[in-house]
C-alpha positions in Angstrom: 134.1 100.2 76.1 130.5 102.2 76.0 129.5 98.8 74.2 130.8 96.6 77.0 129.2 98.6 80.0 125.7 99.0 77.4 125.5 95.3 77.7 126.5 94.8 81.2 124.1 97.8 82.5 121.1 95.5 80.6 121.9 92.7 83.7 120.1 95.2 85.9 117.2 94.8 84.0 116.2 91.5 85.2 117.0 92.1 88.9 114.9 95.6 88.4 112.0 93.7 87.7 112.1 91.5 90.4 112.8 94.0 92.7 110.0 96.0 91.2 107.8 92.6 92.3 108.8 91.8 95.5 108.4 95.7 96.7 104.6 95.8 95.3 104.0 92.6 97.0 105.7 94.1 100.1 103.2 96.9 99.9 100.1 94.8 98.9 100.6 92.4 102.1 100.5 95.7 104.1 96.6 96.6 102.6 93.2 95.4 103.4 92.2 95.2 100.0 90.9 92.0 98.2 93.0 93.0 95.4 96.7 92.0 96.6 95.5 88.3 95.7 94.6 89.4 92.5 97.9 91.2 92.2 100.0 88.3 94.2 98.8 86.2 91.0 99.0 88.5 88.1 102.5 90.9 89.2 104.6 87.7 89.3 103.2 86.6 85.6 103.7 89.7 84.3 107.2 90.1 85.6 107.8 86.3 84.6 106.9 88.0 80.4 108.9 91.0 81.0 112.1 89.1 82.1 111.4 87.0 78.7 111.2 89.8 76.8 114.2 91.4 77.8 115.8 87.9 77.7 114.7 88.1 74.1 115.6 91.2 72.7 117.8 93.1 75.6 120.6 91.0 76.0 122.9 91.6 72.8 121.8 88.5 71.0 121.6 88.3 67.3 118.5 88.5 65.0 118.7 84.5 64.0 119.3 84.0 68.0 116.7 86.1 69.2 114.1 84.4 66.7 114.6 81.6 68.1 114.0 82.7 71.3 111.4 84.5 70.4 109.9 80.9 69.2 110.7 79.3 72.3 108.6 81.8 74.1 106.0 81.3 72.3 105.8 77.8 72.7 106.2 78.2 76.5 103.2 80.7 76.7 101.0 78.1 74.3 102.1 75.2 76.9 101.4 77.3 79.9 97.9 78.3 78.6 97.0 74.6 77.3 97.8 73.9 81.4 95.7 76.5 82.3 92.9 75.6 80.1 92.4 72.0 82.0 92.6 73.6 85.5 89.1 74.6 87.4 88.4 77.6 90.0 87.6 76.0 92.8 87.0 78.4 95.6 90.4 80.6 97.0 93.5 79.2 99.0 92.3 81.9 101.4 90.7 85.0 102.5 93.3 87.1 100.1 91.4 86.0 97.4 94.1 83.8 95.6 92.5 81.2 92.7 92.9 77.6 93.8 92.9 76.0 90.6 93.1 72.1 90.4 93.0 69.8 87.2 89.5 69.3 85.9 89.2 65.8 86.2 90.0 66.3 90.1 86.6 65.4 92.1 85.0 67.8 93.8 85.8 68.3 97.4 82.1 66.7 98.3 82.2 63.9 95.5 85.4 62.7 97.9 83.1 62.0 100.7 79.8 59.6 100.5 76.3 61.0 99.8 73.9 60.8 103.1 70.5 60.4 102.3 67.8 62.3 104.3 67.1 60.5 107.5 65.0 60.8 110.5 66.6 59.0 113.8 64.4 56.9 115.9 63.6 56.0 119.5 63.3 58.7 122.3 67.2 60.1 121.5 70.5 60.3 123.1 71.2 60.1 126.8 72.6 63.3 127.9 74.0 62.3 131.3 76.4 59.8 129.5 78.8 62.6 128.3 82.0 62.8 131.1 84.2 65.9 132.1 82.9 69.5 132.1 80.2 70.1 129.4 77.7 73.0 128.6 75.5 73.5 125.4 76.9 75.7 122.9 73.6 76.4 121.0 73.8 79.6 118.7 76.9 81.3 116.5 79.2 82.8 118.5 78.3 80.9 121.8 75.6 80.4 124.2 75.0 84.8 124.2 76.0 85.5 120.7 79.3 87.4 121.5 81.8 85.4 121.0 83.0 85.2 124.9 82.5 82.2 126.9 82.4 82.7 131.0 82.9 80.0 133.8 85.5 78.3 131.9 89.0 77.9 132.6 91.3 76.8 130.1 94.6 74.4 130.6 97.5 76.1 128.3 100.3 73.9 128.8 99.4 71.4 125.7 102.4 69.8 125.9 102.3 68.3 129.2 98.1 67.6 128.7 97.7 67.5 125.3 93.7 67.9 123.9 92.6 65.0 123.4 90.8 63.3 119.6 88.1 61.4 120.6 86.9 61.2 116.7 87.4 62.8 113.1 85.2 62.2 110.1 84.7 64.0 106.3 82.5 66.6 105.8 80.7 68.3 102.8 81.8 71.8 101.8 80.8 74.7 103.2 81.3 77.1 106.1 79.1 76.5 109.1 79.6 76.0 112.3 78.5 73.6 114.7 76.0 74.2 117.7 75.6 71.4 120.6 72.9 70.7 122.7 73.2 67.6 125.0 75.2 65.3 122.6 73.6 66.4 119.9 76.4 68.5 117.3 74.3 69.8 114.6 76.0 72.0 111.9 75.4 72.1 107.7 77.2 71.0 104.7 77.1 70.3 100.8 76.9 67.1 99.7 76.5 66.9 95.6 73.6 68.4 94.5 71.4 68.5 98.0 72.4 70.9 100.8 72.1 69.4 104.2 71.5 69.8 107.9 73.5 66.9 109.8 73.2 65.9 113.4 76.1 64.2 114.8 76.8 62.1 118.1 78.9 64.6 120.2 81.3 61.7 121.7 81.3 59.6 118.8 81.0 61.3 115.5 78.0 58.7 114.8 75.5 60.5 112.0 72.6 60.6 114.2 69.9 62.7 111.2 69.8 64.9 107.9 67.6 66.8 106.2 67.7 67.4 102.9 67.1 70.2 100.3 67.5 69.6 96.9 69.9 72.5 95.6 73.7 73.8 95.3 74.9 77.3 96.0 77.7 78.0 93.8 80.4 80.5 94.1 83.9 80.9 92.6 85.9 82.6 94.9 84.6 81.8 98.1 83.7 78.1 97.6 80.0 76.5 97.1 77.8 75.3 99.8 76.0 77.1 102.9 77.9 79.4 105.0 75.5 80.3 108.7 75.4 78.2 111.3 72.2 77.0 113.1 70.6 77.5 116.4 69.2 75.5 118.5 66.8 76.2 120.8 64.9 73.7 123.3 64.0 70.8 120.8 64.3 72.5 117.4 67.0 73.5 115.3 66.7 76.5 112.7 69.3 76.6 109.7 69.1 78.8 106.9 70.7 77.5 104.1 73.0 79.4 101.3 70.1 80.1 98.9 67.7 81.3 101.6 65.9 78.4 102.4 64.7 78.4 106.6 64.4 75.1 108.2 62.7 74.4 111.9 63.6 70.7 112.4 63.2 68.6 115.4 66.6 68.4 117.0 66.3 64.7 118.2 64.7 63.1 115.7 65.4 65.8 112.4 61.8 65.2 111.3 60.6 69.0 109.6 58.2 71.1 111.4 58.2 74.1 109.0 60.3 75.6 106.3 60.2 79.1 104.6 61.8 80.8 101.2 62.9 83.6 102.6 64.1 85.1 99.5 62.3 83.9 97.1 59.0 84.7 99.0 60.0 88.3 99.2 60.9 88.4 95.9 64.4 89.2 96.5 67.9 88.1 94.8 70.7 86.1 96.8 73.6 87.9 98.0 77.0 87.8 96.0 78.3 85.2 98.1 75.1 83.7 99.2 73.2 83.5 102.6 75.6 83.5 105.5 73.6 84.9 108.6 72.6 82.9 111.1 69.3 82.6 112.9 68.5 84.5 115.9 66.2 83.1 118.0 64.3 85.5 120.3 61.3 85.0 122.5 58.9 83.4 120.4 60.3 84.8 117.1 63.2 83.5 114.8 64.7 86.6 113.2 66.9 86.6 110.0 68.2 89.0 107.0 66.8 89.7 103.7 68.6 89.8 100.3 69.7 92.3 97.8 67.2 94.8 98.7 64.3 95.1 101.5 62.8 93.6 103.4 66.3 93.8 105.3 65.1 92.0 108.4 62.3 89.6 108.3 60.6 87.6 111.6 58.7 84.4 111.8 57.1 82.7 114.6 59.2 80.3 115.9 56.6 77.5 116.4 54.7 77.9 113.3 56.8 79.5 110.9 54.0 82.4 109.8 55.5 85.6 109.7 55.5 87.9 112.0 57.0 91.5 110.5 59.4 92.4 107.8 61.4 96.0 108.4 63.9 97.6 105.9 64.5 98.1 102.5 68.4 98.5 102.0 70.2 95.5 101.0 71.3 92.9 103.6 75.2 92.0 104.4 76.4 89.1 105.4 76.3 89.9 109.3 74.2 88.0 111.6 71.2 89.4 113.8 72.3 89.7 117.8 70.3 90.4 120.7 71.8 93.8 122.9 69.9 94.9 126.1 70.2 98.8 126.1 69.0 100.3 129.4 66.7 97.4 130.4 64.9 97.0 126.6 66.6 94.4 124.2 66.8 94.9 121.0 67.5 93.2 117.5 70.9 94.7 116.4 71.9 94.1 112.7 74.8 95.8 110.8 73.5 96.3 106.8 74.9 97.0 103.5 74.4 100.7 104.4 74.1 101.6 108.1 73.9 99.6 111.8 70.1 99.7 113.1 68.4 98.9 116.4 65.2 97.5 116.0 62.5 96.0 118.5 61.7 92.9 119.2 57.8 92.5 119.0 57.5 94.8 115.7 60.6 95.3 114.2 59.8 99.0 114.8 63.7 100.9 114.2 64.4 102.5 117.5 67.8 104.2 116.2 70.4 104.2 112.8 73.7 105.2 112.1 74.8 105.4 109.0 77.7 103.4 107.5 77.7 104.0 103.6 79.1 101.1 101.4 82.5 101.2 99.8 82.2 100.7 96.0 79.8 97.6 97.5 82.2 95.6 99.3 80.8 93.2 101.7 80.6 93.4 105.3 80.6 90.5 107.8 81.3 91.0 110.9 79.4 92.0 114.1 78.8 94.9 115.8 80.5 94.5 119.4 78.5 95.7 121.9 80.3 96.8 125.0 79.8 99.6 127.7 75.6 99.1 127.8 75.2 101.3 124.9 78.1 101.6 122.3 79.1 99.3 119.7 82.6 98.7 117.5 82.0 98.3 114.2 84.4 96.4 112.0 85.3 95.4 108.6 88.1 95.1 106.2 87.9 96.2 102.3 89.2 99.9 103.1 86.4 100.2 105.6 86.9 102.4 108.6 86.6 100.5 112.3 83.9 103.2 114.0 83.3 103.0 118.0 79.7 104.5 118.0 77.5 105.8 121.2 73.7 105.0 121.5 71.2 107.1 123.6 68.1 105.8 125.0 65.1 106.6 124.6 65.9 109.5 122.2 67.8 107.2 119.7 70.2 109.1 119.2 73.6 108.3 118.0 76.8 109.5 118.2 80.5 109.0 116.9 82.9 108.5 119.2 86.3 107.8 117.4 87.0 105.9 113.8 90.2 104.8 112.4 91.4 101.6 111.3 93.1 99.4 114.2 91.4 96.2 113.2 90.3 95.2 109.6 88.4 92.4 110.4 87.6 90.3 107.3 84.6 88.0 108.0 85.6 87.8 111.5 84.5 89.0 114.9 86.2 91.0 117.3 86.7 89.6 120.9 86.3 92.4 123.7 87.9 92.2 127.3 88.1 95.1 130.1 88.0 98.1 127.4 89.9 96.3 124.9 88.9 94.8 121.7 91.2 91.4 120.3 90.7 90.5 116.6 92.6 89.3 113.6 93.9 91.8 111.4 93.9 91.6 108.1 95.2 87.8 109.4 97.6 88.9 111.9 95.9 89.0 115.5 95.5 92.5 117.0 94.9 94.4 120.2 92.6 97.9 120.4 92.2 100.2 123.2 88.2 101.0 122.9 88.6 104.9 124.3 91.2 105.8 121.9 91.1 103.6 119.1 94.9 102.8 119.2 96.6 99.8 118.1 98.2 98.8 121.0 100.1 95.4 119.4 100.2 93.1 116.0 101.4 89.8 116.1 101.0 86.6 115.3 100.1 85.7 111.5 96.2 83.4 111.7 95.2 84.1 108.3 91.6 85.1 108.1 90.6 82.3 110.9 88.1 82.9 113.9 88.7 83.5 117.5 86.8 83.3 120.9 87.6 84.4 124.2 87.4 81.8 127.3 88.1 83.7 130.3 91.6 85.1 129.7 92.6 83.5 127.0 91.7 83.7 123.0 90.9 80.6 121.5 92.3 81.1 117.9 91.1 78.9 114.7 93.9 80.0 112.2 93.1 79.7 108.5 95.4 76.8 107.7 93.2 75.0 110.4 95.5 75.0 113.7 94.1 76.0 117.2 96.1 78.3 119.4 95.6 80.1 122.8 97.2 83.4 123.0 96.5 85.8 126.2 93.9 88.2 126.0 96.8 90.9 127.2 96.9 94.6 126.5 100.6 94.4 127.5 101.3 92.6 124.4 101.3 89.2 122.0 102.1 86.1 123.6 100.9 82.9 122.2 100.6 79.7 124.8 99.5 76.8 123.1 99.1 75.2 119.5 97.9 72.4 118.1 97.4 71.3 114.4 93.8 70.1 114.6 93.3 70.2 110.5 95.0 70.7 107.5 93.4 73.1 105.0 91.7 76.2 104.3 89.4 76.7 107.5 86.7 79.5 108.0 84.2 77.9 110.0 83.2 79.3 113.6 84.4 77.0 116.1 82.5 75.8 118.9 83.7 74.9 122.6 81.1 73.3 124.8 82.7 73.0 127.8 86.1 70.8 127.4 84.4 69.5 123.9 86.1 71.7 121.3 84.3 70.6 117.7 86.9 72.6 114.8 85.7 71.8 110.8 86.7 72.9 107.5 85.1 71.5 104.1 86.8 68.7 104.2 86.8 67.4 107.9 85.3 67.6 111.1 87.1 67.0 114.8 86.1 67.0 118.0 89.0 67.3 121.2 88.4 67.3 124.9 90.6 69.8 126.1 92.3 70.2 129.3 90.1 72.7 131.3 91.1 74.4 135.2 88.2 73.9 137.8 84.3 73.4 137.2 81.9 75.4 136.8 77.7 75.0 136.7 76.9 74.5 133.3 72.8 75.4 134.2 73.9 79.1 136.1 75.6 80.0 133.0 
């Protein structure tokens, strides 16, 4: 009888294990650690080999049956590991960090699309005043100020009854930049073999208009090859800093050079882990970007000529971009580091105040500092960070904490902010913050680690598995309006809305829609 219930009791065993799995996966999903991909791939392996082990000697068998068990084991681990062994790493499914392995003799997502050769266009350019409906530029990351909130717009949410419409979709090199517009000119940057580029596309026809051409590959396992800022455009040039570094002014009709700089290699700096990802921040007559591994942290060149104009810092860049703040009438060059959040002024560089924000065990940061309220900030991150609201004081420089916590672990995205309220995605699940207190006030909705804008009242989401959404930009709670499955595929690139032209890409594809917008507006007063 004891013998009986001995080998029934040994049932549990299996069920234990997976139990034991799915719990710590439970918990994982929960953290804002990079880790629970790690752990999403390794637990379920090792609870696979435990379950074979007890299958092999827990389960009564006898000593000629569990040898051969034992054998067939083996041979299932050997064929396993042969698999393994002609797979490839090729960048993450997604921002939990989970391999994406694919059989070695797959081509590479670029060698899928055809190589462009560096070309300049010709003639005097496009004609501006051909593009129809409601249009403004959208010239810098994060739109036409740099926050990530777009005014004077209106959006249409019933899709169904006025669906966006495609006007055209074409294949793109890998990487993670954005596009900016300017007239119909859509400039953005990808990887195409062995030469990074900067492409110029015909806003209403996907037409390659230029590219320019640098020799040179950035390479990274988990997060994909390829450059990852988007460019700026400002009057007729475009600046784009590519994933090693490299700083290109380029004529934005034509795409004929005017200067170039090595940022990093003429400091004498390394690269980042995961490469260059800032994007340019054009100010007055300087262009302003961030250094590498250690100082200079921020570095200015004139924008005309490309000489330099200061250098400041000597902590180790992240992989935040530069933004221009006004703080009681003086703007200032905001930039969020490996180690602290500094102010710095415009014509020199000179820091005008710091806060501290030590590194955790070096995990990256990428995500802006919101400004809000003329002087404070909300600083974000995920990778067991702490979200900090922080208060600056003019003209002492002084800074002071107001509340931290974690309400929003931004990964590498931005958090929008509406009427005291902050909206961001979560650790991939969108999320709503009350900026006095710090509380969560709502989580819903699962985006992955996408990006998100806010037009008027409404967030414009790009979800990680490439659809669009419009959720209200409500306090009272989640409500999502409007879908639409623009792209299939892991999608991290900023999105760009100029006006009803919504331009969406991943490193496969690139899409342009003219949504339905409420209204006009004057594209020149905003």
């Amino acid at each position: 009888m004891k013998t009986e219930v001995k080998k029934n009791m040994r049932w549990w065993v299996p069920l234990m294990i997976v139990a034991v799995v799915v719990v710590i996966l439970s918990w994982m999903e929960a953290t804002d650690h990079f880790m629970r991909g790690v752990v999403g791939v390794l637990l379920p392996v090792l609870g696979l080999f435990l379950v074979g082990l007890w299958y092999v000697f827990l389960t009564g068998a006898s000593w000629r049956q569990r040898g051969k068990r034992f054998l067939m084991m083996v041979v299932v681990v050997l064929l396993g590991v042969g698999a393994l062994s002609q797979t490839r790493w090729e960048g993450s499914t997604g921002g939990d960090a989970r391999p994406r392995l694919v059989w070695k003799w797959t081509p590479r997502a670029d060698e899928r699309v055809e190589a462009i050769e560096a070309a300049t266009a010709e003639g005097d350019g496009l004609d501006a005043g051909e593009i129809e409906g409601l249009f403004m530029d959208y010239p810098r990351y994060m739109g036409p100020d740099g926050t990530g909130v777009l005014a004077g717009i209106e959006l249409e949410t019933d899709w169904e009854a006025e669906p966006p419409e495609e006007l055209w979709r074409i294949p793109m090199g890998v990487g993670w930049s954005g596009f900016v517009v300017s007239g119909r000119y859509a400039v953005t940057q990808e990887q195409r073999g062995e030469d990074e580029l900067v492409t110029c596309y015909d806003l209403l026809t996907g037409d390659l208009i230029w590219a320019h051409r640098d020799g040179g590959r950035f390479v990274e396992t988990m997060g994909g090859d390829g450059p990852r800022a988007t460019p700026a455009i400002e009057g007729d040039r475009v600046y784009a800093q590519g994933a090693t570094g490299i700083l290109n002014c380029l004529n934005l009709k034509t795409g004929e050079l005017v200067w170039s700089r090595d940022v990093l290699g003429e400091s004498g700096v390394g690269n980042l882990y995961y490469g260059k990802t800032n994007s340019p921040l054009v100010v007055g007559d300087l262009v302003v970007v961030t250094g590498g591994d250690r100082g200079p942290t921020l570095l200015a060149y004139e924008k005309a000529t490309g000489e330099s104009a200061w250098k400041v810092g000597s902590e180790e860049a992240s992989y935040a971009s530069p933004q221009l703040v006004t703080i009681e009438g003086e703007e200032q060059v905001v930039i969020v580091s490996a180690n602290s959040v500094t102010g710095h002024k415009v014509e020199s560089g000179e820091e005008i105040w710091r806060y501290d924000w030590p590194s955790v065990q070096g995990m990256p940061r990428s995500s802006q500092a919101a400004f809000f309220d003329e002087d404070k900030f909300l600083l974000t991150a995920s990778y067991n960070y702490d979200n900090y609201v922080i208060e600056t004081e003019m003209p002492e420089g002084e800074v002071e904490m107001l509340w931290e916590g974690r309400p929003i672990r931004t990964k590498f995205s931005n958090v929008s902010l509406k009427d005291g309220y902050g909206y961001g995605l979560n650790e991939g699940r969108l999320a709503c913050v009350d900026l006095e207190t710090g509380e969560q006030l709502w989580r819903g909705g699962k985006y992955g680690f996408g990006q998100n804008i806010l037009v008027g009242d409404i967030l414009l989401i790009q979800g990680e598995r490439g659809f669009v959404s419009l959720v209200s930009a409500s306090p009272e709670g989640y409500e999502e309006l409007a879908r639409l499955d623009a792209m299939d595929g892991k999608t991290w690139n900023y999105p760009a809305l100029a006006g009803s032209y919504l331009l969406v890409r991943n490193d496969q594809e690139a899409v342009c829609y003219r949504i339905p917008v409420l209204g006009s507006f004057d594209a020149e007063a905003l």
